[in-house]
Each structure stands twice: as C-alpha cells, then as structure tokens.
Backbone as a chain_set.jsonl record, in Angstrom:
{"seq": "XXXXXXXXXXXXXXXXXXXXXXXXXXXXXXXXXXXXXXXXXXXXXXXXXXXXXXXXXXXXXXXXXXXXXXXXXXXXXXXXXXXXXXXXXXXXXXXXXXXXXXXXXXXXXXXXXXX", "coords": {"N": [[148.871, 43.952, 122.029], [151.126, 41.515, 122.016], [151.815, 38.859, 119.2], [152.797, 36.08, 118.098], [153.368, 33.287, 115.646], [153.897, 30.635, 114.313], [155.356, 28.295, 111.677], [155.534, 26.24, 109.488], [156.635, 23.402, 110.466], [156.573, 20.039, 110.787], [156.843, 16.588, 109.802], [159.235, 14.596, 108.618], [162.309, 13.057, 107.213], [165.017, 11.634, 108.584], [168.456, 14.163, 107.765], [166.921, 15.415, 106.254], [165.032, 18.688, 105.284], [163.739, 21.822, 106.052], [161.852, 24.593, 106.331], [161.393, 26.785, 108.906], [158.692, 29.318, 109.633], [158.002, 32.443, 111.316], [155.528, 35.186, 112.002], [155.029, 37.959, 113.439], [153.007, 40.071, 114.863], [151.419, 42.76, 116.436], [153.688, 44.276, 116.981], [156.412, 45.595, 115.803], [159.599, 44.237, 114.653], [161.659, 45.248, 114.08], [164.428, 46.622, 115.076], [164.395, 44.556, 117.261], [166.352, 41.974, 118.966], [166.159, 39.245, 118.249], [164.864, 35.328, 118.262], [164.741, 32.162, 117.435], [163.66, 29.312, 119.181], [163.704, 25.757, 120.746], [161.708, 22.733, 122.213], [162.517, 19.985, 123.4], [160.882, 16.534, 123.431], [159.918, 15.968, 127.507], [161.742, 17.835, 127.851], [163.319, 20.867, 128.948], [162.575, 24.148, 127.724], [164.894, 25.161, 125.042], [166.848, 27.912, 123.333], [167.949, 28.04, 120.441], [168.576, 29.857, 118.163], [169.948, 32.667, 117.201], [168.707, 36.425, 116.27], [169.997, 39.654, 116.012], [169.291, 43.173, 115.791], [171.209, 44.223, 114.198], [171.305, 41.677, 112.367], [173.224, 40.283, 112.794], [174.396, 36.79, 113.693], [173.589, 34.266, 115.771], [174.065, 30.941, 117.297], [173.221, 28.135, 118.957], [175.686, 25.761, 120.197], [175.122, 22.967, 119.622], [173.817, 23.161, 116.864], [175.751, 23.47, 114.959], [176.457, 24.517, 112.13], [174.121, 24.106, 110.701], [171.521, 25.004, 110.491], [170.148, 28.093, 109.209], [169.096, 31.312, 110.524], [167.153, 33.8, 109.445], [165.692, 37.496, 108.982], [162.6, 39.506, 107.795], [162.124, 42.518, 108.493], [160.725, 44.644, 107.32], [158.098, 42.711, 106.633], [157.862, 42.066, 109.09], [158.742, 39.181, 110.166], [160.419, 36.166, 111.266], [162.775, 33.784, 110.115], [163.756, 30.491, 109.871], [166.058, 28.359, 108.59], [166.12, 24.727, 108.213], [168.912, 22.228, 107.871], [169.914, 19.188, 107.22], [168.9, 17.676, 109.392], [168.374, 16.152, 112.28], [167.175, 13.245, 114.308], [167.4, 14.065, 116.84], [166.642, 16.688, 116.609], [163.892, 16.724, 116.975], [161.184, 18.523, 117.856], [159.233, 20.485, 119.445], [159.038, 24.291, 118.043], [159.316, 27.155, 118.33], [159.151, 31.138, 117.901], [160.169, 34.006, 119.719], [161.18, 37.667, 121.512], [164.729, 37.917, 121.77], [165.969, 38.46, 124.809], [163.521, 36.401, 125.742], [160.046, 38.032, 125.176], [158.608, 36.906, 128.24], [155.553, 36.836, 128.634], [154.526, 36.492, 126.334], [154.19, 33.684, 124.267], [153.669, 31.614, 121.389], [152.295, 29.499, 119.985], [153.834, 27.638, 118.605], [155.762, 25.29, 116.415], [155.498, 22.177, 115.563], [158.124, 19.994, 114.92], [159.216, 16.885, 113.747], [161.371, 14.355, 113.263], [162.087, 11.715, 111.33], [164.247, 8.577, 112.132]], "CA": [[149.368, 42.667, 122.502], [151.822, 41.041, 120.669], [151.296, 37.65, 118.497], [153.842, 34.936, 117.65], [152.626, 32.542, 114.918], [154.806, 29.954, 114.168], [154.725, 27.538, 111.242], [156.143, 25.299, 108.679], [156.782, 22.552, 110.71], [156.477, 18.875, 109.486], [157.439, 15.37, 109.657], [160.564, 14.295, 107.826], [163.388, 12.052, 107.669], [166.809, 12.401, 108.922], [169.073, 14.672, 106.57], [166.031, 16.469, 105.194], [165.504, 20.003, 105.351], [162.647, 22.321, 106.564], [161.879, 26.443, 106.749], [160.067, 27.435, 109.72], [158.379, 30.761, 109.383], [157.335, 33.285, 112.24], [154.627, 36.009, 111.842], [155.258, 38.9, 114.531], [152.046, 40.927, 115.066], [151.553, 43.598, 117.889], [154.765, 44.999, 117.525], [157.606, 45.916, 115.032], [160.745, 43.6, 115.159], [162.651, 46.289, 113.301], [165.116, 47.121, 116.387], [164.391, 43.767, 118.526], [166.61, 40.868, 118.801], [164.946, 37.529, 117.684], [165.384, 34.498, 118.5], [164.181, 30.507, 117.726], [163.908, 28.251, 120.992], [162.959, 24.641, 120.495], [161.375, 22.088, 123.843], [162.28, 18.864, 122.831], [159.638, 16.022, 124.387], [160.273, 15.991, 128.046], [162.753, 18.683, 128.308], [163.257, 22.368, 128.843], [162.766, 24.688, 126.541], [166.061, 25.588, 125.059], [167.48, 28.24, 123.054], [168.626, 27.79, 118.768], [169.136, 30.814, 117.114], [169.233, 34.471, 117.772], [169.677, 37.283, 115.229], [170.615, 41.039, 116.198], [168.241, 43.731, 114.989], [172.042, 44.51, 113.468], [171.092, 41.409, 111.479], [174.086, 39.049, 113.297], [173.359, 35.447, 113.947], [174.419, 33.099, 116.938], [173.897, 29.548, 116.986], [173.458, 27.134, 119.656], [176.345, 24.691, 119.713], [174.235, 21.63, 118.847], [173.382, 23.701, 115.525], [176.78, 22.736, 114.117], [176.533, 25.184, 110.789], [173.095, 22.992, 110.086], [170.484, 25.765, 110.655], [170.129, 29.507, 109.717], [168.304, 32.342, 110.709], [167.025, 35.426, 108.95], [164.433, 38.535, 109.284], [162.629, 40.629, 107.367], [161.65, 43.426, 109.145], [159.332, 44.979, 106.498], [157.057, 41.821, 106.992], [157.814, 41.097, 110.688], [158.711, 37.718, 109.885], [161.748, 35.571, 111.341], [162.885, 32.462, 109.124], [164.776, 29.567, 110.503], [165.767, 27.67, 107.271], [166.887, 24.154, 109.217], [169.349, 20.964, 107.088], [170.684, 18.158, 107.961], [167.73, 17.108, 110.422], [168.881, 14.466, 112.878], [166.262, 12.976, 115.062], [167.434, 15.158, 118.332], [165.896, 18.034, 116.513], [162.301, 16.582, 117.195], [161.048, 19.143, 118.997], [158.043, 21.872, 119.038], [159.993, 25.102, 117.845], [158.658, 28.41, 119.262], [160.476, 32.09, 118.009], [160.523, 34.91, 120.372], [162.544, 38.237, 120.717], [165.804, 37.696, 122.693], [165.783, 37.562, 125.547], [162.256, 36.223, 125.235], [158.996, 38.424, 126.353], [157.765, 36.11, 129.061], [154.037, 36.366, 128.488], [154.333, 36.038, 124.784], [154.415, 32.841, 123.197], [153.028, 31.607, 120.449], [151.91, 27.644, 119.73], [154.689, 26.367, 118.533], [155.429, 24.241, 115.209], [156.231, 21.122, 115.745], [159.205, 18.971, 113.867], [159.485, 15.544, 113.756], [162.535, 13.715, 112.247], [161.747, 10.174, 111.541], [165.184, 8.299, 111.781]], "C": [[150.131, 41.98, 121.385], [151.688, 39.616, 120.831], [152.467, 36.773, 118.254], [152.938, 34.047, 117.218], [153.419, 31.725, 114.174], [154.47, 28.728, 112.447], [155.931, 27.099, 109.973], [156.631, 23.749, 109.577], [156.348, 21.337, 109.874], [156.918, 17.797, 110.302], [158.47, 15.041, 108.481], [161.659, 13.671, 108.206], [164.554, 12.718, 107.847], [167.471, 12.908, 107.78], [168.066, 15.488, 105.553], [166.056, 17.701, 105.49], [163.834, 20.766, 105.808], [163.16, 23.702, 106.963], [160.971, 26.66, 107.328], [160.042, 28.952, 109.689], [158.015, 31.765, 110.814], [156.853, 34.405, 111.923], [154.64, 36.819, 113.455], [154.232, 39.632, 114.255], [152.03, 42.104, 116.427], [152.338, 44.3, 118.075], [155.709, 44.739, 116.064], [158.384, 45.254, 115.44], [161.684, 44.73, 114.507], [163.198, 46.841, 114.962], [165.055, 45.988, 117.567], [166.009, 42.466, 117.699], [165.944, 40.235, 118.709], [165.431, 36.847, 117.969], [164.313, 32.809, 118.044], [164.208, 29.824, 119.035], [163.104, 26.702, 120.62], [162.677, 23.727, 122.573], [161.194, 20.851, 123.182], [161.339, 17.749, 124.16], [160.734, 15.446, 125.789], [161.627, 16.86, 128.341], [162.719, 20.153, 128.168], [163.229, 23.023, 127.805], [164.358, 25.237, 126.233], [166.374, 26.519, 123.341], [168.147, 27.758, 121.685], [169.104, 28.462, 118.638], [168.833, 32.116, 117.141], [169.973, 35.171, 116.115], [169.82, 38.657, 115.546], [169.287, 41.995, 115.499], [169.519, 44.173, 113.661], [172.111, 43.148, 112.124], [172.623, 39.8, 111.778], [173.575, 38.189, 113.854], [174.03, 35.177, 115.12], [173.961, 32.114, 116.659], [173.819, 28.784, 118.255], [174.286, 26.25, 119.359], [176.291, 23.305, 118.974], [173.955, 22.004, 117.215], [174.128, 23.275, 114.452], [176.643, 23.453, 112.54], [174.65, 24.258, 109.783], [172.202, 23.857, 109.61], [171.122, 27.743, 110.048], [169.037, 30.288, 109.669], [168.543, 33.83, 110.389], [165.724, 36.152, 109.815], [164.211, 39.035, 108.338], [161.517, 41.485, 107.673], [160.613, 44.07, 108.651], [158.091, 44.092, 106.695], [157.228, 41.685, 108.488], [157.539, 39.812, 110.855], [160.309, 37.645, 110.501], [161.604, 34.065, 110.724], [163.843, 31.446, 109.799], [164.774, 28.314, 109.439], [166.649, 26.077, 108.378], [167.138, 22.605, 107.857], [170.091, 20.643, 107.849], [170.116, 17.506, 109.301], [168.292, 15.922, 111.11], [167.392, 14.07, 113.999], [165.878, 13.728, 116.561], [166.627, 16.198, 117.901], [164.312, 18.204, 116.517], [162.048, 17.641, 118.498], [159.389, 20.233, 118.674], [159.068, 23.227, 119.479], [159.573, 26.162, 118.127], [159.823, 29.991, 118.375], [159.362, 33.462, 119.371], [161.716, 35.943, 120.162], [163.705, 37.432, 122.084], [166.252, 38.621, 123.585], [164.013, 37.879, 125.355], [161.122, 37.182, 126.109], [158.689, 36.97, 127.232], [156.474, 35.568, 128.718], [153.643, 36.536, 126.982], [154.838, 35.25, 123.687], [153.524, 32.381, 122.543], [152.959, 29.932, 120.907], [153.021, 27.002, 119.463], [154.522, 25.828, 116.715], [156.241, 22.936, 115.251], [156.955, 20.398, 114.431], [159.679, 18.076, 114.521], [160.383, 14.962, 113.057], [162.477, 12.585, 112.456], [163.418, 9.269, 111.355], [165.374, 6.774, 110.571]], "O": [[149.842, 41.907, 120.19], [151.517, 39.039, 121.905], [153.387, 37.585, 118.355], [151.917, 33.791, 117.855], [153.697, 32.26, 113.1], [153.296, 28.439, 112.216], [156.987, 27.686, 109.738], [157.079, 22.946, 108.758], [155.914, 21.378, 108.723], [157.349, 18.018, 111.433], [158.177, 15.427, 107.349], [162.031, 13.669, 109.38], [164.995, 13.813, 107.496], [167.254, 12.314, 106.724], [168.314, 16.009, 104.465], [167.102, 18.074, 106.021], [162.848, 20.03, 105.821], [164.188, 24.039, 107.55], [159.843, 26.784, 106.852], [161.026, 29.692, 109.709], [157.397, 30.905, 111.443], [157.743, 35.063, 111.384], [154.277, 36.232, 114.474], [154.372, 40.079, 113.116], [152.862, 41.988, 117.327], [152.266, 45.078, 119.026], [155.601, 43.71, 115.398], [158.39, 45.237, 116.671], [162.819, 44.568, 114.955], [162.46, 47.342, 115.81], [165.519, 46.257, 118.675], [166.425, 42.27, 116.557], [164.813, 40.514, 119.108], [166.626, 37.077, 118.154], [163.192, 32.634, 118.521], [165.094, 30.088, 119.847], [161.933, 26.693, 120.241], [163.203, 24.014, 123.649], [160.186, 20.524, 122.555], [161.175, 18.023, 125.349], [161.794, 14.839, 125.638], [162.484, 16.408, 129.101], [162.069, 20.636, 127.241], [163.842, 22.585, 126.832], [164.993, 25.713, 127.174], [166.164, 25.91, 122.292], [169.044, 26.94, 121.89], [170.31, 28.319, 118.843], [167.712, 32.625, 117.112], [170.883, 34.876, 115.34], [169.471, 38.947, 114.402], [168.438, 41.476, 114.773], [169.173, 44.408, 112.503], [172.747, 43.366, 111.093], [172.809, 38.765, 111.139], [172.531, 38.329, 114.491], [175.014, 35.837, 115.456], [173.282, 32.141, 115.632], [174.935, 28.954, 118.747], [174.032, 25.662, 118.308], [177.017, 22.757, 118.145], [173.895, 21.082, 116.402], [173.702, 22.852, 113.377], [176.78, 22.597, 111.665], [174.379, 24.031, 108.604], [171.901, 23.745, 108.422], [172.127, 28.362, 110.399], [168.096, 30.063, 108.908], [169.393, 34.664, 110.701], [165.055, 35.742, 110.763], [165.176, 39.276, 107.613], [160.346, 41.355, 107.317], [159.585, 44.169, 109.321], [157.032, 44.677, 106.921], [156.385, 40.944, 108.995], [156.573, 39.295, 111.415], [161.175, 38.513, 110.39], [160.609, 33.345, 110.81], [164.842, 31.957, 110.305], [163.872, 27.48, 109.352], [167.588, 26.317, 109.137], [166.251, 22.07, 107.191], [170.739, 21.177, 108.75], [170.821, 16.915, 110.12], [168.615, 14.878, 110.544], [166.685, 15.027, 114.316], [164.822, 13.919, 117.164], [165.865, 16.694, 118.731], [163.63, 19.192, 116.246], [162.498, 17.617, 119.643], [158.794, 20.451, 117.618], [159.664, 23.387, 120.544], [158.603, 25.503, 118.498], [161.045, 29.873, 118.295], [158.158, 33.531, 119.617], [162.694, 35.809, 119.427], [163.422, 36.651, 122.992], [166.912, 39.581, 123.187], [163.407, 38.9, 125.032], [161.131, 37.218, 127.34], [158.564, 35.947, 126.559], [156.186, 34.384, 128.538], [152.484, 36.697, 126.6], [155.494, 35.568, 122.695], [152.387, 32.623, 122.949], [153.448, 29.369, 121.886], [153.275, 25.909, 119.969], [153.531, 25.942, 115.994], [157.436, 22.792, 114.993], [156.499, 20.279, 113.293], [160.359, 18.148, 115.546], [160.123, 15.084, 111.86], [162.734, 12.146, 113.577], [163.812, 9.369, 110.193], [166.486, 6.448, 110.158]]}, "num_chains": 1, "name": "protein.A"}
C-alpha cells in the first residue's frame, strides 16, 4: 500500500519562503510522474506542480516562476521549494503521482501566509 507523508508546512508572512517535503513509501517513484496539489479553504482541490519521471517540471499558471519542484528518486522524496508566498497560497498542500492514485492520499501540510 502506498504512503504519502507530507510535511514542512508552516505559518509565515507574505513574501516568505517555505520547502515542503514528501516521503513516498509503498512504491518506487523512480518512473512515476509526481505531482503537488494544494485545496485552498473552501475550494477544490487543485493542481501546482508536476515533474516527469524524465525530471521536467510544469507549473500551474498561478505559480508565476514562484515555486519549484524536484525529486529524488533514490529517497522517494518530492520537494516543492515555494517563494514569494502571497496569502492565496493558504492552503493544505497534498503531493501525489500525476495523474493522482485516487485512493492514496496522504494528510496534507498545511501553509498559512499571514498577510
């Protein structure tokens, strides 16, 4: 069964900076796409940052060059290093691969941006 374990989240002011971590258990990401997804309060979950098992990024438009996302496959870890924090990005942040298993998410790490 595979694990998603999310973490670094925080509280912090606008324009600060924050590296959320993900811990992949159950399964090898070596060969998956990855992805971040944040659910800001009251709204769908939506979609950040994917990376390729080839190691290419995408971005959600809102991202604006703010955020990036790595892997490293030896650990089965995905990194989502995130600057320039604006208050929209309050959200509880979730990774998954891309397109996401269904019945495997993890908790979540929530980020708060105090304006």
């Amino acid at each position: 069964q595979v694990q998603l374990v999310e973490s670094g989240g925080g509280l912090v002011q606008a324009g600060g900076s924050l590296r959320l971590s993900c811990d992949v258990s159950g399964s090898t990401i070596s060969g998956i796409h990855m992805a971040w997804y944040r659910q800001r309060p009251g709204k769908e979950r939506e979609w950040v940052a994917r990376i390729s098992s080839g190691r290419n990024t995408f971005y959600a438009d809102f991202v604006e060059g703010r955020f990036t996302i790595s892997r490293d496959n030896a650990k089965d870890t995905v990194d989502l290093q995130m600057s320039r924090l604006e208050p929209e990005d309050t959200a509880v942040y979730y990774c998954n691969k891309y397109p996401p298993w269904a019945s495997y998410w993890g908790q979540g790490t929530q980020v708060t941006v105090s304006s």
